[in-house]
N, C-alpha and C positions, 0 to 999 in steps of 0.2 A: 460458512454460515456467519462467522464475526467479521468478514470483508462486509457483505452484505448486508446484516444487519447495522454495524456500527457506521461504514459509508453510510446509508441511510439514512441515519440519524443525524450524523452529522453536515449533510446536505441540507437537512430543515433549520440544522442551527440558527438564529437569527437570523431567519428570512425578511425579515421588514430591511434590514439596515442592506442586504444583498440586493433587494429588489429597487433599491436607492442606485447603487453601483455598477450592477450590471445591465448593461443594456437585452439581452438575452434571456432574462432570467423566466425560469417556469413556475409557478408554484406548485410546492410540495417538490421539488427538485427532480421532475421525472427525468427518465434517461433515454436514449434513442437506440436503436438494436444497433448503431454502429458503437456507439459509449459501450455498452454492454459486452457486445466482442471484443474490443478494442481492453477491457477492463477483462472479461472472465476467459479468453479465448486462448491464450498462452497456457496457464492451468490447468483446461479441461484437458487441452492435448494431453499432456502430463500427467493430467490423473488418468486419461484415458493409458497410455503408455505405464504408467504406474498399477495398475490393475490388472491387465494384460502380463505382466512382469514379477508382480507382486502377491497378485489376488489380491481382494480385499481385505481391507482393515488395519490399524494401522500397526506400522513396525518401529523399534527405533532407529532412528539414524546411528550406522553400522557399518563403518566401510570396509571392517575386513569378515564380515558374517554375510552383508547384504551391499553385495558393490554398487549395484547398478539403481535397487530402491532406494538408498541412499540419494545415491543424486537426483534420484527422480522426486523422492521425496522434498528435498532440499529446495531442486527448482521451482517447486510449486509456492513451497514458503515463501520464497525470494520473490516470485512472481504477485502472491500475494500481500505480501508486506509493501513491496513498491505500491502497488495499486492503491493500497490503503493507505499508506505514508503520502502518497499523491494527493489522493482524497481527500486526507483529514487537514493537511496544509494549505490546499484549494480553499476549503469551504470554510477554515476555521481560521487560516492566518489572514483572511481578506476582510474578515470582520471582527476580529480581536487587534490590541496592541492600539496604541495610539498615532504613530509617527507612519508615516510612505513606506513601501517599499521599494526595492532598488532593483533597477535593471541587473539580471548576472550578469550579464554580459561585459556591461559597462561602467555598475555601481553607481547611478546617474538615477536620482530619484524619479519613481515613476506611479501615476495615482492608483490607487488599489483596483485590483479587477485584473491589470492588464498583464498580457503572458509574457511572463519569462521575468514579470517580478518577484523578488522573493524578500522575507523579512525574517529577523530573528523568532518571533514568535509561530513563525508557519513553518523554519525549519526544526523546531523542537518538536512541536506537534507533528510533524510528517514521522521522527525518529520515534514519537511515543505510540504513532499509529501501526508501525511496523513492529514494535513492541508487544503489543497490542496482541496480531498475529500471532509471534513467539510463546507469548502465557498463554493461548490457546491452544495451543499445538503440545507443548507442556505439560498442561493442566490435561490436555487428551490421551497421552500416552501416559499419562500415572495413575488416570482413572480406567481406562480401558486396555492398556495392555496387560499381560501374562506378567507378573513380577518378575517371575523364575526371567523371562529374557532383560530386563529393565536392572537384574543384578549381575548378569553376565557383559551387557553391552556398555561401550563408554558413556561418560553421563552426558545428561541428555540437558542439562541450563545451559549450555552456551547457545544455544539455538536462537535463545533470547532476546540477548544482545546482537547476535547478527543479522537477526529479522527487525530488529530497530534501525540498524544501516543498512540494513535492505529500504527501508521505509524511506530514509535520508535520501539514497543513491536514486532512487524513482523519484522524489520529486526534484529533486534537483536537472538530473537527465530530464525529465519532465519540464523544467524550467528553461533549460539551454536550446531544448527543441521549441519549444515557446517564443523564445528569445530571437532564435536566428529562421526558423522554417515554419513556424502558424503563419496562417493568415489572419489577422486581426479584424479585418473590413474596414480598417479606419483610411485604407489607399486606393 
């Protein structure tokens, strides 16, 4: 739900100054069922494998109580954090910051919009987006789980931070495939 909502939101961010830059642009930022898989389709497996594994609801991350939801758990985080680390860097570092961003590839200034640029303000944001994830995930197992497990299992804040360089790692990967394998249409 905070992929979804907060992508969402962040897709409308200053749409006037997007709608200058990209040539593609939609309003209201609607998305296409390949966007949508391409974004929630690695997770659902996961949750669906996670549920199947796990039952529902959620558990802490556990690796010597719960081996296998652990990781299953984990993947999902990871998978959503990049998504959203993607997404918040997408839509927010191409209309924030004042100065170009730069090819990764090549660090070779390139004008905003195009793939496989990246800028400092887009990778903080992708890191704060995967963050983001982490305090819900967090905030969901201390308000809904069983305490008696949450005083037995390891703590559970590092999740955190790692779901913030989960966010990092997705847009950046996101950037390199950008970079060297989109098609842009400009050839």
């Amino acid at each position: 739900m905070v992929f979804f909502v907060t992508s969402s939101r962040v897709t409308k961010f200053r749409s006037n100054i997007k709608r200058q830059i990209e040539e593609d642009f939609k309003e209201g930022g609607q998305r296409n069922w390949v966007q949508v898989l391409c974004n929630g389709g690695m997770a659902t497996q996961l949750a669906v494998f996670y549920i199947l594994d796990a039952g529902c609801g959620e558990k802490p991350v556990d690796f010597v109580q719960d081996y296998r939801s652990s990781w299953l758990a984990l993947g999902i985080l990871g998978a959503f954090s990049c998504c959203n680390g993607d997404t918040w860097a997408s839509e927010i570092g191409t209309v924030m910051g004042s100065g170009q961003p730069y090819l990764i590839t090549s660090l070779k200034k390139v004008p905003r919009g195009t793939n496989g640029g990246v800028s400092l303000v887009g990778l903080l944001v992708s890191f704060i987006g995967g963050v983001v994830v982490g305090v819900a995930y967090y905030a969901t197992l201390r308000y809904l789980v069983d305490a008696s497990w949450l005083l037995t299992s390891p703590s559970q804040w590092p999740v955190i931070p790692i779901c913030g360089f989960g966010g990092l790692a997705g847009s950046i990967i996101d950037s390199l495939l950008g970079a060297t394998v989109q098609y842009s249409g400009n050839y």
